[in-house]
C-alpha positions, -999 to 999 in steps of 0.1 A, spaced: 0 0 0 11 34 -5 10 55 30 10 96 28 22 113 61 24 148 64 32 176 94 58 152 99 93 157 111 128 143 105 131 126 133 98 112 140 98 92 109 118 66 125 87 55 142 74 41 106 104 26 92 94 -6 96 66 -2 75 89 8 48 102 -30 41 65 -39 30 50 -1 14 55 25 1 57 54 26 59 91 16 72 117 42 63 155 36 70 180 66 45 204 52 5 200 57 -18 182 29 -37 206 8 -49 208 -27 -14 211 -43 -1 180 -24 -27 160 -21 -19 158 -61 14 146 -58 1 119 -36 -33 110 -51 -30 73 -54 -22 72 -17 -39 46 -1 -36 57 37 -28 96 44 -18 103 79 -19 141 91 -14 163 123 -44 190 130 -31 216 106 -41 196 77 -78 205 70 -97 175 50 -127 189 37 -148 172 5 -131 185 -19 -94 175 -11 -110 140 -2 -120 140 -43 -88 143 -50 -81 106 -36 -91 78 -61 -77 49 -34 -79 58 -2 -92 36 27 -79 53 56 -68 87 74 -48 78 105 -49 111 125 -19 117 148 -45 137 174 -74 129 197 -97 158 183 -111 152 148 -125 190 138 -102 191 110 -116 162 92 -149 160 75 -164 129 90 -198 128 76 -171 130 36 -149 103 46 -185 80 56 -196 89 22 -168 79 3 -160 48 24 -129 61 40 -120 51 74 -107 77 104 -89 63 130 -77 87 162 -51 85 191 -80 84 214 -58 95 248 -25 112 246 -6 137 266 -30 133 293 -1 144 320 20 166 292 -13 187 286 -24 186 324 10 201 336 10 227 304 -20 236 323 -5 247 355 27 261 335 3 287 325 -14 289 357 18 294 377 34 318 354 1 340 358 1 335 397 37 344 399 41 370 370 68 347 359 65 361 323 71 400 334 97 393 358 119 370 338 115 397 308 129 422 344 152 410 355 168 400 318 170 437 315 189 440 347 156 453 363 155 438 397 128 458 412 96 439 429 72 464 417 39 448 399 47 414 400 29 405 429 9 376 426 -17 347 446 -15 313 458 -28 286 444 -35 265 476 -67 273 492 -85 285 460 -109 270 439 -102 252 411 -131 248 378 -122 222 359 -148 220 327 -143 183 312 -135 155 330 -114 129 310 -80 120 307 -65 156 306 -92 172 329 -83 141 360 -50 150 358 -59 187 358 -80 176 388 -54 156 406 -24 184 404 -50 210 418 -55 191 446 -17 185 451 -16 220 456 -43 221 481 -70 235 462 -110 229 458 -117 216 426 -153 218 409 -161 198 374 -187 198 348 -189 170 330 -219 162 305 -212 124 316 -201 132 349 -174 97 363 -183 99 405 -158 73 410 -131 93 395 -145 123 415 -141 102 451 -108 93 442 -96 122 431 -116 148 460 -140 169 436 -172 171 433 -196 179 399 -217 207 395 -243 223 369 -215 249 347 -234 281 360 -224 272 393 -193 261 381 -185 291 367 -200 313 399 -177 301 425 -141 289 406 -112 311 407 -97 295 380 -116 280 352 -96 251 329 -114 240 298 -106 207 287 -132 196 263 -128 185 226 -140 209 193 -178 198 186 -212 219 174 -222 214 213 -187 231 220 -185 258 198 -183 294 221 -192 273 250 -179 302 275 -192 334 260 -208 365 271 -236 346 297 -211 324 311 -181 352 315 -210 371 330 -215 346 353 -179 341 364 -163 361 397 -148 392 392 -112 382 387 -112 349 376 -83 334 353 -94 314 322 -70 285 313 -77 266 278 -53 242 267 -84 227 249 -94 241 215 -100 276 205 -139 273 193 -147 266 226 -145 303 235 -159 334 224 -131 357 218 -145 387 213 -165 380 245 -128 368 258 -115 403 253 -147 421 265 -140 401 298 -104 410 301 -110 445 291 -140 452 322 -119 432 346 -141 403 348 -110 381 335 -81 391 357 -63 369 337 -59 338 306 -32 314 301 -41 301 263 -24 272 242 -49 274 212 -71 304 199 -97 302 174 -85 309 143 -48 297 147 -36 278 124 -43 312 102 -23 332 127 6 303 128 3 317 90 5 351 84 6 347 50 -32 335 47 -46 368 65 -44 386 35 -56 358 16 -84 353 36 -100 390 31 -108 371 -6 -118 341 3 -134 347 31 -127 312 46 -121 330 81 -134 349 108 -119 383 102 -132 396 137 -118 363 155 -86 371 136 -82 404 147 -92 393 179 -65 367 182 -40 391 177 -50 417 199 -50 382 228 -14 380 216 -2 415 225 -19 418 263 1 421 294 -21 396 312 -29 370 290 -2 343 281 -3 324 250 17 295 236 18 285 202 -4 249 211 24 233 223 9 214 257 9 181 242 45 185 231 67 162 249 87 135 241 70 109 258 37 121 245 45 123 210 60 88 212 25 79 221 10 96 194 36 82 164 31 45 182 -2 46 185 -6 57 150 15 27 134 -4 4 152 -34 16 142 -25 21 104 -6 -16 111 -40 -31 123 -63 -14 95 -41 -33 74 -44 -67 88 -87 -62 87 -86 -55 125 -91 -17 124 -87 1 157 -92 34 176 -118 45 146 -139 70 149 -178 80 130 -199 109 124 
């Protein structure tokens, strides 16, 4: 068979070598769109990162293919309802980085509580002064933690190492994992009412989409931080920025924004003001979240560890290994 794998580096390609003694496999660092998928149209199994977007028409340009081995849990970026109608299998990496993206959490968490940013950027400058950067404990606050799986446990579990309260939402809420752990579930309006910190770790759906806007900032404590390590549609961002701006928000650590892989990009801003494939006010927004003083941004880099990415390239062979032995795993349906 001839395998397709883009968004993928140098080094990571070791993981797939054996499958080279048996198929062909084709390495591009770059993500699949219209102008590769031509190079590679007789590709049998493709196998991209969340930058690629599959839509319809990039699936037409496939005569052969029978699979698309996602290296990611979340599936947004694939049209699944297309690859059904076409016959095409999507398989996922259902859990990985469930401790890497649960400590990126509290990386951002801790570097707002302790102004980390602004006084490293100080004191680089030969600035030792104290002035500003005071910041808040962690231990003895409360702790909103809005999805309760893999990521969002862990999430759970360090905030209580630090001696906090932690509240969940959970639309399937797990009260064995909650005794264990030492939360407790509640409706998201309450959720929302009493957390001092509020950590999103749900995946992108319809249900999803601005699931904290203007009601639920409303709803928050003056003050609150928002951390989202999740995915961008989740939040609002123009109500995001309304929040930060009245105070409501004191604070948001962010490791994805809503239209970023156009800001990784700048190059398709321009473009887009044709095309119109993007939300110009989410755009704009994104880049104002990039220039505030107390919000924190990283470039969606939680789940980027070594051990977690190991996960993710094994899991992937294994999956695209068992698809082709007529045991398919880990696949995933409208």
């Amino acid at each position: 068979m001839k395998i397709a794998m883009f968004e993928i580096e140098e080094w990571e390609r070791q993981a797939f070598s054996e499958l080279e003694e048996e198929h062909d496999v084709v390495y591009r660092d770059g993500p699949l769109d219209a102008e590769a998928a031509e190079e590679v149209a007789d590709a049998d199994i493709l196998s991209v990162f969340i930058y690629s977007r599959i839509d319809c028409d990039l699936l037409d340009r496939f005569h052969r293919l029978k699979l698309i081995a996602t290296r990611s849990t979340g599936i947004d970026h694939i049209d699944l309802a297309g690859c059904q109608d076409r016959d095409i299998a999507v398989a996922t990496v259902p859990t990985y980085g469930g401790h890497a993206v649960a400590e990126h959490t509290f990386a951002l968490l801790l570097a707002i509580s302790h102004e980390i940013v602004e006084a490293v950027d100080r004191t680089r400058r030969g600035d030792f002064s104290q002035k500003g950067l005071r910041g808040f404990n962690l231990h003895g606050r409360t702790m909103g933690v809005v999805g309760t799986g893999d990521i969002g446990a862990n999430v759970a579990r360090i905030a209580r190492g630090f001696g906090m309260e932690v509240l969940a939402f959970d639309v399937e809420p797990q009260e064995e994992l909650a005794e264990e752990v030492g939360f407790t579930y509640h409706d998201l309006p309450d959720l929302l009412s009493r957390a001092d910190v509020v950590s999103l770790h749900v995946p992108a759906t319809e249900a999803t989409e601005n699931m904290i806007s203007h009601d639920e900032f409303a709803a928050m404590k003056e003050g609150v931080v928002l951390i989202n390590t999740a995915r961008g549609s989740v939040v609002d961002t123009e109500a995001m920025l309304k929040a930060l701006s009245d105070g409501r928000l004191a604070a948001a650590g962010l490791d994805v924004l809503d239209e970023e892989p156009t800001v990784r990009e700048e190059g398709e801003l321009l473009r887009s003001f044709f095309q119109e494939k993007h939300k110009l006010d989410d755009l704009l927004a994104d880049h104002l979240l990039l220039r505030m003083r107390n919000v924190i941004v990283t470039p969606h880099s939680a789940f980027n560890t070594r051990d977690a990415l190991d996960e993710i390239l094994d899991t992937t062979r294994e999956n695209m290994e068992s698809f082709m032995e007529g045991e398919p795993r880990n696949l995933v349906h409208p």
